[in-house]
N, C-alpha and C positions, 0 to 999 in steps of 0.2 A: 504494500500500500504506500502510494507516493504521500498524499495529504490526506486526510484524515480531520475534519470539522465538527466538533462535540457541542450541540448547544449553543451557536455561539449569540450572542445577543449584543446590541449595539442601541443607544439611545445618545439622542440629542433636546435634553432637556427634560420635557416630557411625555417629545416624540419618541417613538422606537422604529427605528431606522432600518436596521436588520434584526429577525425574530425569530427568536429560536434555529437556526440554520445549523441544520447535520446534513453532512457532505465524506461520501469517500469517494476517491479516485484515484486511479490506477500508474501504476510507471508505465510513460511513454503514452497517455494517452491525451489528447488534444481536447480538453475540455471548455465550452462554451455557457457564459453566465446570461444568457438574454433574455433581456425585460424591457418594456418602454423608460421612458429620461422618470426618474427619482423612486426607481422601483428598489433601491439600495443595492445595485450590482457593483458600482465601482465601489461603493463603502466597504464593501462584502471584499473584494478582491486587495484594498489599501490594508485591510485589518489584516489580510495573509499575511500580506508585505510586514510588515508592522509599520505602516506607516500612519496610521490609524488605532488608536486603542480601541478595545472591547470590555463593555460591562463586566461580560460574565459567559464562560465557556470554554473550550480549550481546544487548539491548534496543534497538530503534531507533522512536521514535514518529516519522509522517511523515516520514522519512526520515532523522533527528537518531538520532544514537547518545549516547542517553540514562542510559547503564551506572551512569557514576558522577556523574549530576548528583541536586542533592537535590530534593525530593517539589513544590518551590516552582518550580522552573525547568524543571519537565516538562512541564506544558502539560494537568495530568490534575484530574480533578474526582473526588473522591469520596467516597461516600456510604454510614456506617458502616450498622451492623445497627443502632445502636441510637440513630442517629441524629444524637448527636452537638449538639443543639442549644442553644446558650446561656441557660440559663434566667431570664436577669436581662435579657436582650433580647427586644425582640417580634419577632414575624414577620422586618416590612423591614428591622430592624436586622441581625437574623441574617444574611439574603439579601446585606445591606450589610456585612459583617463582611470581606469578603478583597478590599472595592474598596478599604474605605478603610486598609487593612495597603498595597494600591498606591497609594496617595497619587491615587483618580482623584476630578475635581474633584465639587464636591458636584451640580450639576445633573446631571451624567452618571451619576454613579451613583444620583439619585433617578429618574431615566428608567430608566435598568436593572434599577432595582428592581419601578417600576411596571408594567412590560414583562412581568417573570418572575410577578409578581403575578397580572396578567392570563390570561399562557399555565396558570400552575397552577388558574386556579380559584378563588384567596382575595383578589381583588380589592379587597375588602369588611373582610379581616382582617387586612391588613398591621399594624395596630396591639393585634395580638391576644399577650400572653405565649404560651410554649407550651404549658405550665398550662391555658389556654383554650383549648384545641386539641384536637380527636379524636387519635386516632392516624395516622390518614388524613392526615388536613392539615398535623399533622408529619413526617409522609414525605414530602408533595410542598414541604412549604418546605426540607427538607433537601436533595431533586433541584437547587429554585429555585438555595440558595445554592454547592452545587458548581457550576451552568451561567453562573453571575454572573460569573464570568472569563473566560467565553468559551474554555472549555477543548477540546481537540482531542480529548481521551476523555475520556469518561466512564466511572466504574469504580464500581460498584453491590455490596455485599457483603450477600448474604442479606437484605434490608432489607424487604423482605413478612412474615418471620415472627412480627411482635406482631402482626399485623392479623387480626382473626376471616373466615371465608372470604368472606363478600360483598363487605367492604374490600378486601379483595386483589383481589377480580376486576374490582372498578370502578379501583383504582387501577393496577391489571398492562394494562389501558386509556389510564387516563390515559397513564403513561410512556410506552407506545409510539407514541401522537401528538404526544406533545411530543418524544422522539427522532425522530422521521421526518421531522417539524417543520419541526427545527434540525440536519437531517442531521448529525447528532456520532453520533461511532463510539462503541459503549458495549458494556460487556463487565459482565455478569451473571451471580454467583456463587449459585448454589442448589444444593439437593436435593433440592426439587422439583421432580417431573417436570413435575407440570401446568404448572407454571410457565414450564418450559423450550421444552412443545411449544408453548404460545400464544405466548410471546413474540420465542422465536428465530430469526434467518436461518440461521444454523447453530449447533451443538451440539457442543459435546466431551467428551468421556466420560472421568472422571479418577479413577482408582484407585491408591490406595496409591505416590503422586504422580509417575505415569504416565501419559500422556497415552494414552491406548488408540486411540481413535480421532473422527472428527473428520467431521461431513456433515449434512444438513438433517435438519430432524427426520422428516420420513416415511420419510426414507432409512435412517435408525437405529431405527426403529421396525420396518419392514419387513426391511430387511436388511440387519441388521447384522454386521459381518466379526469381532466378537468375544462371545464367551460369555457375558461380566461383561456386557457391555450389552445383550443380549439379555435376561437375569433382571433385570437392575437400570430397564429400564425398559419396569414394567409387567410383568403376568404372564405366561406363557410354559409349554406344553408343550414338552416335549421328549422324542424318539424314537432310538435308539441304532438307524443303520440302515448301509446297502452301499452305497454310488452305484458301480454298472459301466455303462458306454456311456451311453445316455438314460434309464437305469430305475432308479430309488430303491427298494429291498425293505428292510422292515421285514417280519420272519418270514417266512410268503409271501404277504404282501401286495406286491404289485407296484404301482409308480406313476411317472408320468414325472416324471424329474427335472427340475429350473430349471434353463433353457435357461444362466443365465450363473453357473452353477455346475461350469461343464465343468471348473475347474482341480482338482478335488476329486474326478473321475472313477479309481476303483481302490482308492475308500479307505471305513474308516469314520467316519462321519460322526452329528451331530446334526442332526436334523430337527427345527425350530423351527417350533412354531401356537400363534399366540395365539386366545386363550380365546375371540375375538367371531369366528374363523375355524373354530370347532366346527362341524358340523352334527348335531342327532339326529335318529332317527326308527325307527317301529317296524318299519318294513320297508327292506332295503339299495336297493333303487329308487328310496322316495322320499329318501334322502339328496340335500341338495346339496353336492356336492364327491366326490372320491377316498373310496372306503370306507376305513377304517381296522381295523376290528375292530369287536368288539361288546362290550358292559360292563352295567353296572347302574348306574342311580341312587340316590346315595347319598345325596343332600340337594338342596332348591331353594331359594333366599333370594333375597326382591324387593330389586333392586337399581334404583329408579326407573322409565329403559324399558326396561330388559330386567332378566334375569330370571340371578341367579346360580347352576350349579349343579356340583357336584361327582359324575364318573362315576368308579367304579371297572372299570375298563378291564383284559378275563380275560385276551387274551394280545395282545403281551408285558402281565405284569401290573405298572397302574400304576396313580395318581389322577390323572384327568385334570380338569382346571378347564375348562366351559364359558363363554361371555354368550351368551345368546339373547335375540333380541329377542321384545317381550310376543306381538306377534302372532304370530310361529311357534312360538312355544310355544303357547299355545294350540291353533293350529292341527294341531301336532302332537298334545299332549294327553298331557304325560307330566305324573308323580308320582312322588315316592319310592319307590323298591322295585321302578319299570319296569324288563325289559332293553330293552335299547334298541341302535341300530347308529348306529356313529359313522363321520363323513368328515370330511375336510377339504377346506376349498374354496382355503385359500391356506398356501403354507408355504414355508421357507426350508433353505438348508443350511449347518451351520456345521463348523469345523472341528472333530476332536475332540479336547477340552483336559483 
């Protein structure tokens, strides 16, 4: 077990900012904290660091009970939003900045530097101010010089969000071959989803600084055990329905319910489909999936390959969000102002909150 989080609890005043938060995670595995802005993720992550104290709880990296050591004696690397880099130093300087605060001798740390140099990419611009630097390149010399101690985590706070969308997807690349790399256990604080599902081994879902719940991302994507994460990541229908025995009804629409959804048997429930689990079509035959009802469409926006659209859905009455892919729509051949029958080919069941 890399880290290990007992309880921890964290208040500002007599706010409570992070709540009771138990957390294990693994060596070598690339863990992601995502919540909306003041959900207490980065609090959560500075308290690792000890850059932040906690109430009450206990911290053990690699098996060290780390509670009350300071930020220098953790063993953690980490790497601000905004970067944090010395502007009066180039590049390898920077990279060299917390070898030579250890007194490590000068060949070793010019090996170390050139080493990190290399893994990032800027081989070429070790002697570069940061002034000279994209943004890009001062994100991965800021990675360089937290991993230049050779630190046991690594702790990333938001540090994608100056980068314009192309930079981010080349560099949300880079980090995760240089983490896999150098098998270091890293833990990545965002709001981004996208960002969450490419990158992560697993995912934690943190709201109003509550740890909700905690599993890989198709797992939390598909079927997730809470509400908040179900709307918060990515769009989401949802159906006020019955589960008795094996049959899910919505009005009297009948449909077999998820097999591993039995604990939820006698109750009502939300029925959870996302938008690319729609199916339409102008007749209930050629539907792919469980009928649902039938609606009208109310709008279609090209959304790349597929194809966005908004159905108002007669009974129960609601706005349902489609994606369809280009070619079944077409194929299918609808337009604003079709009625149309809807199904669904996959869905989930949550409790009701």
């Amino acid at each position: 077990m890399s880290i290990l989080l007992q309880n921890v609890i964290k208040r500002y005043g007599t706010q409570t900012v992070v709540q009771d938060v138990s957390l294990e995670i693994e060596q070598g595995e690339l863990f992601v904290l995502l919540g909306p802005s003041g959900s207490g993720k980065s609090t959560l992550l500075r308290i690792i660091a000890g850059l932040t104290s906690l109430d009450s709880g206990t911290i053990y990296l690699n098996g060290r009970d780390v509670t009350n050591l300071p930020p220098q004696k953790r063993g953690t690397g980490f790497v601000f939003q905004n970067y944090s880099l010395f502007q009066h130093m180039t590049a390898a300087q920077n990279i060299a900045f917390g070898l030579e605060i250890q007194r490590v001798p000068r060949p070793e740390r010019e090996r170390r530097v050139a080493e990190l140099l290399e893994l990032i990419g800027l081989s070429d611009l070790g002697d570069r101010m940061p002034s000279q630097l994209s943004g890009g390149q001062q994100q991965r010399v800021a990675v360089a010089r937290a991993l230049a101690q050779q630190p046991d985590v690594l702790l990333l706070d938001e540090h994608f969000g100056a980068l314009d969308v192309k930079i981010r997807a080349q560099i949300r690349q880079n980090l995760r071959e240089i983490q896999q790399r150098l098998n270091v256990t890293a833990i990545l604080v965002t709001h981004d989803q996208e960002e969450a599902f490419e990158l992560a081994d697993r995912i934690g879902v943190i709201d109003g600084g509550r740890l909700l719940e905690v599993g890989k991302p198709d797992k939390l994507y598909r079927q997730p055990r809470e509400r908040f994460t179900a709307t918060f990541l990515g769009s989401t229908n949802l159906w006020k329905a019955e589960r008795n025995g094996k049959s899910l009804y919505i009005g009297d629409r009948q449909l077999p319910a998820p097999d591993e959804t039995d604990h939820l048997s006698g109750q009502t429930v939300d029925m959870m489909t996302r938008p690319e689990a729609i199916d339409l079509a102008h007749k209930p035959e050629d539907l792919r999936g469980h009928v649902l009802g039938q609606g009208q469409i109310e709008s279609i926006s090209f959304a790349g390959a597929m194809e966005r659209i908004v159905v108002r859905m007669y009974e129960p009455e609601q706005r349902i969000q489609v994606m369809m892919n280009l070619n079944r729509a077409r194929e299918v051949g609808i337009h604003p102002g079709d009625e149309v029958w809807i199904g669904a080919r996959d869905y989930y069941l949550l409790p009701l909150q």
